[in-house]
MDAnalysis code that builds the backbone (N, CA, C; Angstrom):
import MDAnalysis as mda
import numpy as np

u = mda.Universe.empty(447, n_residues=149, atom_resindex=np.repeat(np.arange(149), 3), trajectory=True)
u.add_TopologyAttr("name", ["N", "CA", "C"] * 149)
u.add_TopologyAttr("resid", np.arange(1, 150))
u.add_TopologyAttr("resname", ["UNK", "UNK", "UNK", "UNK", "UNK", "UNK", "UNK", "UNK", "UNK", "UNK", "UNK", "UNK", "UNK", "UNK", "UNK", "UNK", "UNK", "UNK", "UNK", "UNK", "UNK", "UNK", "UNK", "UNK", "UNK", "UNK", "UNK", "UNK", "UNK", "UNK", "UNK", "UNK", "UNK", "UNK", "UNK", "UNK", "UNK", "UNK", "UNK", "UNK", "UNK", "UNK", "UNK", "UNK", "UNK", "UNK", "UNK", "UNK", "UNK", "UNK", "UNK", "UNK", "UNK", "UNK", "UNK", "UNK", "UNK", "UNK", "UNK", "UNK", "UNK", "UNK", "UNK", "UNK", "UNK", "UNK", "UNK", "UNK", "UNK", "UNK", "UNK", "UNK", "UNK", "UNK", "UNK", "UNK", "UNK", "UNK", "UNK", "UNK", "UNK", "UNK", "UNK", "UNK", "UNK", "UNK", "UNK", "UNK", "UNK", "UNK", "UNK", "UNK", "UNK", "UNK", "UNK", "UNK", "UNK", "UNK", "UNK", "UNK", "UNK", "UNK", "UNK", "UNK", "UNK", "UNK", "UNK", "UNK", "UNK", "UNK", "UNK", "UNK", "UNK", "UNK", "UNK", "UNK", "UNK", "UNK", "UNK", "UNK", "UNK", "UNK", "UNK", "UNK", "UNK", "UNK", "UNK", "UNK", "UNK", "UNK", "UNK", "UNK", "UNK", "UNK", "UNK", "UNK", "UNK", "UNK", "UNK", "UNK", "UNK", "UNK", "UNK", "UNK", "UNK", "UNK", "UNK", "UNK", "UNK"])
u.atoms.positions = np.array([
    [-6.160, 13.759, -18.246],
    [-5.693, 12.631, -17.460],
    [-4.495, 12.010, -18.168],
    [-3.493, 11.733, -17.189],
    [-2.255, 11.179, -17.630],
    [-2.495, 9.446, -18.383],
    [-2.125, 9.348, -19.644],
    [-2.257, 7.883, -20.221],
    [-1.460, 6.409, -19.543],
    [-0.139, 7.021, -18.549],
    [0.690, 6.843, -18.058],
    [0.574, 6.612, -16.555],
    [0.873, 5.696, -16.042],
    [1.454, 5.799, -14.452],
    [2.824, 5.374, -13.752],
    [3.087, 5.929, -13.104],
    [4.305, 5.622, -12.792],
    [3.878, 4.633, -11.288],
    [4.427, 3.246, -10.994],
    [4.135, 2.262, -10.248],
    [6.102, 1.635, -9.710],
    [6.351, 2.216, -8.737],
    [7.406, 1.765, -7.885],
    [7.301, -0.006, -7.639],
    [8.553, -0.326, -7.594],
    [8.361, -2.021, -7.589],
    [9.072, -1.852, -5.952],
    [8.327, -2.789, -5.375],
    [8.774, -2.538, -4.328],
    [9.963, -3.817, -3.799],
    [10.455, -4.717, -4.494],
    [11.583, -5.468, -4.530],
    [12.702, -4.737, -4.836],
    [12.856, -4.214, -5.712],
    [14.092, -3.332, -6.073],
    [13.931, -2.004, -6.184],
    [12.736, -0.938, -5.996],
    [12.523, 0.125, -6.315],
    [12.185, 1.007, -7.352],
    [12.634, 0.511, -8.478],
    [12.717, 0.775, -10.103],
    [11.517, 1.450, -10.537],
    [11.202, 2.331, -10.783],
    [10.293, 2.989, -11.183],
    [9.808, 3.539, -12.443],
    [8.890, 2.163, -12.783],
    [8.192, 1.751, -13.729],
    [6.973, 2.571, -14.816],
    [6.986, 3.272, -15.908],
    [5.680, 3.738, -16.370],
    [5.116, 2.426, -17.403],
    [3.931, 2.674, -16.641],
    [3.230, 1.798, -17.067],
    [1.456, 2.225, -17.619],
    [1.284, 2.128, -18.883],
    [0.085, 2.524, -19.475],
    [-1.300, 2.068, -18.355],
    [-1.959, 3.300, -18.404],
    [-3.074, 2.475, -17.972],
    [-4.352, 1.837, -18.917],
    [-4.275, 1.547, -19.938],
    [-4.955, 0.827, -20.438],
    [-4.030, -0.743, -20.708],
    [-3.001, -0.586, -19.432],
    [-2.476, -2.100, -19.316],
    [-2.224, -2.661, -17.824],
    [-3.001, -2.080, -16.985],
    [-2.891, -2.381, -15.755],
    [-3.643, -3.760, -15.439],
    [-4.262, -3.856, -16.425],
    [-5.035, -5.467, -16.333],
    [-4.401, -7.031, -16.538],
    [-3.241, -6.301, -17.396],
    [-2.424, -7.169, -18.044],
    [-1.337, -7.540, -16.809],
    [-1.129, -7.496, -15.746],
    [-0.513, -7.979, -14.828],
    [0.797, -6.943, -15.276],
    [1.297, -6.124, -15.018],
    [2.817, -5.490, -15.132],
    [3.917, -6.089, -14.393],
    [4.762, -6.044, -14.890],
    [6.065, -6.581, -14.246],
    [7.205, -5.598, -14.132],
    [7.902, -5.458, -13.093],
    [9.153, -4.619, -13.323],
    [10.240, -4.795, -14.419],
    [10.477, -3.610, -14.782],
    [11.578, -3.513, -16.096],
    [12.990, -3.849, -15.633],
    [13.208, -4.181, -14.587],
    [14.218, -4.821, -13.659],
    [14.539, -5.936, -12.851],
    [13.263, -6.357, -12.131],
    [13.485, -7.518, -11.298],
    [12.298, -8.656, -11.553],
    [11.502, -8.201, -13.197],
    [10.526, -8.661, -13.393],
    [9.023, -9.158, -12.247],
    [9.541, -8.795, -11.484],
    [8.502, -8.607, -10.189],
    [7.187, -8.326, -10.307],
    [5.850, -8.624, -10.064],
    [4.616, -7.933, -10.122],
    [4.843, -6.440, -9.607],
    [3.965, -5.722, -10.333],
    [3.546, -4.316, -9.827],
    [2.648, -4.280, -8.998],
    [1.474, -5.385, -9.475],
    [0.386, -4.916, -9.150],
    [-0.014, -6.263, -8.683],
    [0.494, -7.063, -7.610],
    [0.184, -7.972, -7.204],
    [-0.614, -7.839, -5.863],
    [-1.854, -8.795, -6.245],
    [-3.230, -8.638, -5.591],
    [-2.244, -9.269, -4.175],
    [-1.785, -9.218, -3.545],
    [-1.112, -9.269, -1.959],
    [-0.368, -7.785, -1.681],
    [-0.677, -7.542, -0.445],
    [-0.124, -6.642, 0.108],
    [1.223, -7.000, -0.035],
    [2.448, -5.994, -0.517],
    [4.231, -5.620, -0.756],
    [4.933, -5.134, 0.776],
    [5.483, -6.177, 1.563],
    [6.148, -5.789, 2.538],
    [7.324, -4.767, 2.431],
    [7.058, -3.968, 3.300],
    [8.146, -2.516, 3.049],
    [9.145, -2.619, 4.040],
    [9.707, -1.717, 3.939],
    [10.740, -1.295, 4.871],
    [11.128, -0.163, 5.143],
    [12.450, 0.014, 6.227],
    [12.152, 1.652, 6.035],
    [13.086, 2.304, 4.784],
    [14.193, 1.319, 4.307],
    [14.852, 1.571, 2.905],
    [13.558, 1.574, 1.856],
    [12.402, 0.846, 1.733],
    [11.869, 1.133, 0.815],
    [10.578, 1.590, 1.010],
    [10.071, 2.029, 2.126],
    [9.167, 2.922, 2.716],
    [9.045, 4.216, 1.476],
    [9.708, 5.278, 1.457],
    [9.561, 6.379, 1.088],
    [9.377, 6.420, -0.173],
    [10.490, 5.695, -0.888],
    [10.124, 5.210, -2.442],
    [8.533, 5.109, -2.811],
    [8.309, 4.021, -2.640],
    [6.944, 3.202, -2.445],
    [6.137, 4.258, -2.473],
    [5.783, 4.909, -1.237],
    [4.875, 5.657, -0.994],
    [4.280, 7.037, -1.771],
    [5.746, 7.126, -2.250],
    [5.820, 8.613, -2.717],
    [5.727, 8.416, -4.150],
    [6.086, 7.852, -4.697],
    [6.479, 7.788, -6.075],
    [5.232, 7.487, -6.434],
    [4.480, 6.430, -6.308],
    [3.376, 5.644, -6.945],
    [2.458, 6.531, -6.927],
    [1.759, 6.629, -8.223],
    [0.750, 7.648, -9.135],
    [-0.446, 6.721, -8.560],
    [-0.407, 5.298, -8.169],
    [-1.698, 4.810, -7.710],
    [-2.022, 5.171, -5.957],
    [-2.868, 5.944, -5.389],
    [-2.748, 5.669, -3.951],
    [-2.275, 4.534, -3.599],
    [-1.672, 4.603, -1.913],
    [-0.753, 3.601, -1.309],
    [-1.508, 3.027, 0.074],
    [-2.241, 2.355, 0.139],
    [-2.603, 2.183, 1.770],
    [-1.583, 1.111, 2.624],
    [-1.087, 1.390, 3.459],
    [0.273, 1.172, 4.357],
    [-0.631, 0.502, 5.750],
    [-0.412, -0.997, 5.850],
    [-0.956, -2.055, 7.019],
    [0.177, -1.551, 8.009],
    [0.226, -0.380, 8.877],
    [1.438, -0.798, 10.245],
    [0.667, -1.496, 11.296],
    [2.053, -3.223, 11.708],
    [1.418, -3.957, 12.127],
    [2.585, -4.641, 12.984],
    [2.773, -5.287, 13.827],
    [3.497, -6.091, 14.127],
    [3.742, -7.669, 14.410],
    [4.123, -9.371, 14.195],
    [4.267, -10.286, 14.481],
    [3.382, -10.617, 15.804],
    [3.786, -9.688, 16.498],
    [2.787, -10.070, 18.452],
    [2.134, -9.677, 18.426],
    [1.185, -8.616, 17.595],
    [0.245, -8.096, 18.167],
    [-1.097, -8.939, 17.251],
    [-1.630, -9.710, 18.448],
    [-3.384, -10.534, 17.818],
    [-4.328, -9.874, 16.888],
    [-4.594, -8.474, 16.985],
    [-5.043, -8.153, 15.916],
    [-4.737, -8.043, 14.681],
    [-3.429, -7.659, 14.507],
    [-3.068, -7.398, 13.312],
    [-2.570, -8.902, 12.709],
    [-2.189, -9.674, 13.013],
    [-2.271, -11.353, 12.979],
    [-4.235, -11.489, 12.025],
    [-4.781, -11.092, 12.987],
    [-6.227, -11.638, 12.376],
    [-6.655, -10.734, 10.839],
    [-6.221, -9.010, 11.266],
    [-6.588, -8.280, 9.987],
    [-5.752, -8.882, 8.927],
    [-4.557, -9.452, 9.150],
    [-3.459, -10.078, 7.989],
    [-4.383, -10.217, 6.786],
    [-5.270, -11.658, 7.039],
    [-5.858, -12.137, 5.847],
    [-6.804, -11.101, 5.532],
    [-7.611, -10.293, 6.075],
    [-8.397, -9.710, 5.843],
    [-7.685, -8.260, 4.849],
    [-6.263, -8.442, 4.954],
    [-6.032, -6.784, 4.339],
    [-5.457, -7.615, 2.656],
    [-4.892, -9.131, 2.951],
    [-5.226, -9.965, 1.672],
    [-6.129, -9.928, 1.070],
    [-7.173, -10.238, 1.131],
    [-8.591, -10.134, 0.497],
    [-8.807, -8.556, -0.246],
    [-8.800, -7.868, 0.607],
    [-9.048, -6.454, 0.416],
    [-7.748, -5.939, -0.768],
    [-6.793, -6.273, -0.808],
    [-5.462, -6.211, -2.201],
    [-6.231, -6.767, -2.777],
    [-6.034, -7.831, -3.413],
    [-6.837, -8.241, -4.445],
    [-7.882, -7.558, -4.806],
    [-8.860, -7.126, -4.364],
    [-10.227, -6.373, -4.428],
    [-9.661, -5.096, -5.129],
    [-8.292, -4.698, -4.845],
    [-8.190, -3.057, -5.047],
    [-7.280, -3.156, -6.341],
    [-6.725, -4.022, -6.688],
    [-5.748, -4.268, -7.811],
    [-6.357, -3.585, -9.015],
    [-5.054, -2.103, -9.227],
    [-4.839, -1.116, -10.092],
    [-5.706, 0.156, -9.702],
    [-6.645, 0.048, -8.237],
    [-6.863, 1.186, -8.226],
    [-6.197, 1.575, -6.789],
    [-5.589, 0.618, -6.192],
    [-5.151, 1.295, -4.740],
    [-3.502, 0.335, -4.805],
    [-2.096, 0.635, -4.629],
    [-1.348, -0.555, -3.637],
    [-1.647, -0.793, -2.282],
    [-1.605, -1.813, -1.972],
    [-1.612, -2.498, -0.697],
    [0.215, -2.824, -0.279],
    [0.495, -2.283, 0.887],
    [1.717, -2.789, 1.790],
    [1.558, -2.986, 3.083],
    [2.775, -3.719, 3.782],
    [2.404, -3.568, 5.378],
    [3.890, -3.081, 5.922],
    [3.831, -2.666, 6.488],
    [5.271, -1.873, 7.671],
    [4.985, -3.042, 9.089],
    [6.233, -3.752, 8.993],
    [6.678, -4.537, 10.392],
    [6.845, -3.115, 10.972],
    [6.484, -2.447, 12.571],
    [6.578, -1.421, 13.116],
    [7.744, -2.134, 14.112],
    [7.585, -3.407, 14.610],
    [8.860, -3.803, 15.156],
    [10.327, -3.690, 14.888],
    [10.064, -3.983, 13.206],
    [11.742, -4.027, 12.562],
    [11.670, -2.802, 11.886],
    [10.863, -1.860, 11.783],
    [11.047, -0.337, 11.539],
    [10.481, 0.659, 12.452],
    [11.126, 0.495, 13.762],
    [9.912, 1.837, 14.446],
    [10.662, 2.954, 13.970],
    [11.449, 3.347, 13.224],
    [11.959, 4.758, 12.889],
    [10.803, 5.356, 11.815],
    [10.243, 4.303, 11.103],
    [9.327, 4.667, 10.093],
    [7.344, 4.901, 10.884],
    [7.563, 4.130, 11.909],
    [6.134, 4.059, 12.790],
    [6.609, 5.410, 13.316],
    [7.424, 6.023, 14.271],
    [7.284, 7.100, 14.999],
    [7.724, 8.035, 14.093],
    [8.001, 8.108, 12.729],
    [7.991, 9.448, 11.607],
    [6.489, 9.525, 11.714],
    [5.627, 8.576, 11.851],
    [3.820, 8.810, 11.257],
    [3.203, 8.449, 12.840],
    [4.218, 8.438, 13.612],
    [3.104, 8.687, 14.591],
    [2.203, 7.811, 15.233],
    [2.798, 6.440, 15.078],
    [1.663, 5.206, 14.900],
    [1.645, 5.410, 16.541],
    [0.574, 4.826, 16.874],
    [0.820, 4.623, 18.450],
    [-0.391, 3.618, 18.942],
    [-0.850, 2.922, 17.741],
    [-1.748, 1.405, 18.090],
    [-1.673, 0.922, 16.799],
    [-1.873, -0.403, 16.917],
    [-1.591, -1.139, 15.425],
    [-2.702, -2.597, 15.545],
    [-3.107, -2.577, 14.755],
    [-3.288, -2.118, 13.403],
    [-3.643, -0.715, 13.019],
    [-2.707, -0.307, 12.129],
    [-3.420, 1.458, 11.888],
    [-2.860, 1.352, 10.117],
    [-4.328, 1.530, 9.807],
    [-4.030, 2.010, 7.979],
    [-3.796, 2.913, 8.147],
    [-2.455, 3.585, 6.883],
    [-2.477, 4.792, 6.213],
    [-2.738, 4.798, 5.003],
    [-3.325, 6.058, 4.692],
    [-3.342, 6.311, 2.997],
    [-2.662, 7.062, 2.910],
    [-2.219, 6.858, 1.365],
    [-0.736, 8.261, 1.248],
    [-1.576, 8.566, -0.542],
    [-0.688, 9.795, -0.754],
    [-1.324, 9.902, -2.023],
    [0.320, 10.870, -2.343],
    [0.836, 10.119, -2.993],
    [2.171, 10.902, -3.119],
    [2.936, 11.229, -1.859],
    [3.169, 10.047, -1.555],
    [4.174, 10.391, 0.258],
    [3.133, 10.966, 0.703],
    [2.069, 11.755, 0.523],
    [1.418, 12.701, 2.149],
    [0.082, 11.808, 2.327],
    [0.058, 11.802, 3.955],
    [-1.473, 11.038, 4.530],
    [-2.508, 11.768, 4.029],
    [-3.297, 10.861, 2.988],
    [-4.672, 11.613, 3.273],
    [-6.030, 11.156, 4.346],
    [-5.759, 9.814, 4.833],
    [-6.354, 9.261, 5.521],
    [-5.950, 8.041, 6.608],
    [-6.423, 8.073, 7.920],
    [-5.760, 6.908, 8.885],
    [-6.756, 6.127, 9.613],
    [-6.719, 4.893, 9.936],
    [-7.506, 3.995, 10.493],
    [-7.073, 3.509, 11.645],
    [-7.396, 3.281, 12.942],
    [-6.801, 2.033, 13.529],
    [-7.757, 0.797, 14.022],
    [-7.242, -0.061, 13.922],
    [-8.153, -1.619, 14.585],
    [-7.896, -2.086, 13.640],
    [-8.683, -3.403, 13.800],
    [-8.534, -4.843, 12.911],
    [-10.064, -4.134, 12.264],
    [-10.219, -4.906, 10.922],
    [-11.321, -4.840, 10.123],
    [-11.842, -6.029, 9.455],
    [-12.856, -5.968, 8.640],
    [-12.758, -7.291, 7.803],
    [-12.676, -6.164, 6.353],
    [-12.821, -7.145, 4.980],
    [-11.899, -6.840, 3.736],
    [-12.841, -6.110, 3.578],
    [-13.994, -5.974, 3.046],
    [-15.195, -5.122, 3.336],
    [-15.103, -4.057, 3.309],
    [-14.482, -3.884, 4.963],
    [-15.016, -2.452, 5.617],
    [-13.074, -1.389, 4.863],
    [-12.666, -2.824, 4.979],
    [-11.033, -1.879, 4.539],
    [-11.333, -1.358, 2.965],
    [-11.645, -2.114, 1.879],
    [-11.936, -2.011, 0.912],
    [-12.863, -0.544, 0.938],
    [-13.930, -0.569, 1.764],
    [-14.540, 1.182, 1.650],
    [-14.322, 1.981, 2.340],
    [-13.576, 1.608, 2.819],
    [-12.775, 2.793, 3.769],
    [-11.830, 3.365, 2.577],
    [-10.904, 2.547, 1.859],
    [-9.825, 2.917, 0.906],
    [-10.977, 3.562, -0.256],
    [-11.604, 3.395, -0.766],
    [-12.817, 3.686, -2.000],
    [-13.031, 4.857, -1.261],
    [-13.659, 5.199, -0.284],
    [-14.777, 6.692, 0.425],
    [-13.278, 7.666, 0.211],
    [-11.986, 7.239, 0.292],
    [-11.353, 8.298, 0.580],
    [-10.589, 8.869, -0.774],
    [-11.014, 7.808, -2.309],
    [-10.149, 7.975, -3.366],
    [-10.900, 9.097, -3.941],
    [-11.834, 9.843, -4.144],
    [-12.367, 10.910, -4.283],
    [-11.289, 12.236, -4.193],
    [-11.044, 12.145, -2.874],
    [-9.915, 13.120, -2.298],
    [-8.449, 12.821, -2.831],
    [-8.161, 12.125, -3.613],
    [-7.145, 11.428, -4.220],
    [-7.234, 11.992, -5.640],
    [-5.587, 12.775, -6.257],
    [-5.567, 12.822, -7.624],
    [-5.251, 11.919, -8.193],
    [-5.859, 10.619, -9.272],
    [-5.967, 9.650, -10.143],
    [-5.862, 9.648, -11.569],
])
């Protein structure tokens, strides 16, 4: 097992190794001093979509969601709760699908709320609906098995 992880900042991109016997210690980017590993879901984009996803040695679960749509409004806090819960073993982000549908119709979204898991840029797992933190939290856990860590 690698002593090392490599953790993308998702403010500036910079791609960070960071020990894992210091992931507890709150990490900061070597650039924009930014959290790494901040217990809130990291709003993406489609400039920093691919980065993000791909790079990070920690699985990535990806909230696509939009402003109008009521469910994903209600899962909001609930995919809050559930970051925090996962801090250093999963990132949490969300994709506006409104201000990026080039990045929703690369994956295909076609109802939202829809989790993805990525494990190095590729899906290993997808959800759609609203949840509570709970059920998101073991949904992301049942699938890290299948995940190299």
């Amino acid at each position: 097992m690698n002593d090392t992880l490599i953790l993308p900042c998702s403010s500036c991109g910079t791609l960070n190794r960071v020990p894992r016997s210091r992931l507890t210690d709150v990490p900061v980017c070597s650039d924009c001093r930014e959290r790494l590993l901040d217990p809130h879901p990291k709003a993406l984009t489609a400039a920093t979509f691919d980065r993000f996803t791909t790079a990070s040695d920690l699985p990535v679960v990806v909230d696509f969601w939009a402003p109008w749509c009521a469910p994903c409004l209600a899962m909001a806090p609930q995919l809050e709760r559930a970051s925090a819960q996962l801090v250093g073993r999963a990132l949490c982000a969300k994709l506006d699908t409104q201000q990026n549908p080039d990045v929703a119709a690369q994956f295909t979204i076609q109802g939202i709320p829809t989790l993805v898991l990525f494990d190095h840029g590729k899906e290993v797992a997808r959800t759609s609906g609203a949840m509570p933190s709970d059920q998101i939290v073991s949904w992301i856990v049942d699938h890290l098995p299948a995940i190299r860590t």
